[in-house]
N, C-alpha and C positions, 0 to 999 in steps of 0.2 A: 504494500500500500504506500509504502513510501517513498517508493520510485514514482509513483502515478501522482502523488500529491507534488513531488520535484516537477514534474511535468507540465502539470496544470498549472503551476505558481506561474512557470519561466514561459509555459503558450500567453498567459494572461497580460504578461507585463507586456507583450507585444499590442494587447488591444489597449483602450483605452479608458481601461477600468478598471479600479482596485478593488482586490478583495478587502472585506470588511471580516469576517468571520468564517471559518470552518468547523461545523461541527460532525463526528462520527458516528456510524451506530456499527452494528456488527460486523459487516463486511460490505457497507456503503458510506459512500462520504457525502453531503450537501457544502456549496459555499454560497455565501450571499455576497456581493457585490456593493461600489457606492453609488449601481444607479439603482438598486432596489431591484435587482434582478436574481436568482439565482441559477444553479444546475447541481446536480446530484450527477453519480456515478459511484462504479461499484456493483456487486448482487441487486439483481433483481427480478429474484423467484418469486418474490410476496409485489410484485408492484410497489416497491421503496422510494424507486426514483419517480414518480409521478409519470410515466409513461402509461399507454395503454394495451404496452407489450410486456413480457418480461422478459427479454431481451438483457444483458449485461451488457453496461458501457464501462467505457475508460481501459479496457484490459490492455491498450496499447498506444503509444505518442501522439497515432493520427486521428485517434478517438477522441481527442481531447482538446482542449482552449477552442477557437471557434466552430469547431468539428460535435464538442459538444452540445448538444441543444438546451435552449433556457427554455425550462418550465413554461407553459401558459396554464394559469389558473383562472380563467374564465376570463369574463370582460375587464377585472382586474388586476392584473399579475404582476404588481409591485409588491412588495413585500417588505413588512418590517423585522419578523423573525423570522427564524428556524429553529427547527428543536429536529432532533430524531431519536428513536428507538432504537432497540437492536434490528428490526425488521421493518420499522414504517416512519413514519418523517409526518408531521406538521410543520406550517405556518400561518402566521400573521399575515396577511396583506393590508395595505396601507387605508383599507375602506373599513378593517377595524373584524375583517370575518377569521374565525380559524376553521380552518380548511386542515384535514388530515386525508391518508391513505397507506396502503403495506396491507401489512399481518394484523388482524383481527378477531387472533384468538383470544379467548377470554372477554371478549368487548373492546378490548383497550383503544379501539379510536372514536369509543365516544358514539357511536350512529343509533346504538338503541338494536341491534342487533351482534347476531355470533358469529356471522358467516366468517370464513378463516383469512380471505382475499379480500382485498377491496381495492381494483383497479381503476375507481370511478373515485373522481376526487371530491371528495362530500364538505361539505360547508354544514360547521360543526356549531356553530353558534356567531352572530351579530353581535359583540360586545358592543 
């Protein structure tokens, strides 16, 4: 993983945007940006990185920095935080919704139901 985050820092510096934060979970990483943007990369058997495959990114140099794709979360996809799990990943976006998706065993992303997947990125509450 540490090769890949070497990767992404040194694609990054080439665009023109800084990372703001990296956080990890089990075998995915998200970072969020200072334009309010993010991307994930890493596992993604449980849907972690907010795609609507599960497909693995990042596993190689050409996978990554603008190769990478930034999340859209609906009509608004700026974002103030990131959080992730071992398996699934929330955030803030800047209209104030949390929006979560992954593995949702036991309930843990909050939807009101068990199902184990949730490739579908759910809008968890209006704070």
């Amino acid at each position: 993983m540490e090769d890949i985050l070497l990767v992404l820092f040194l694609q990054m510096i080439k665009l023109n945007v800084k990372p703001i934060y990296l956080v990890l979970g089990f075998a995915h990483a998200c970072m969020l940006f200072d334009n309010k943007k993010f991307k994930c990369f890493g596992m993604n058997n449980n849907f972690q990185l907010g795609f609507v495959d599960s497909t693995d990114r990042g596993a190689s140099a050409d996978t990554m920095g603008d190769k990478l794709l930034t999340l859209s979360l609906g009509t608004e996809s700026k974002v103030l935080q990131v959080s992730v799990g071992a398996l699934h990943t929330c955030a803030i976006r800047i209209d104030n919704e949390l929006i979560c998706w992954g593995y949702n065993g036991n309930g843990v992303l909050g939807l009101g139901i068990n199902n184990i997947n949730s490739n579908i990125i759910t809008i968890i509450c209006s704070c």
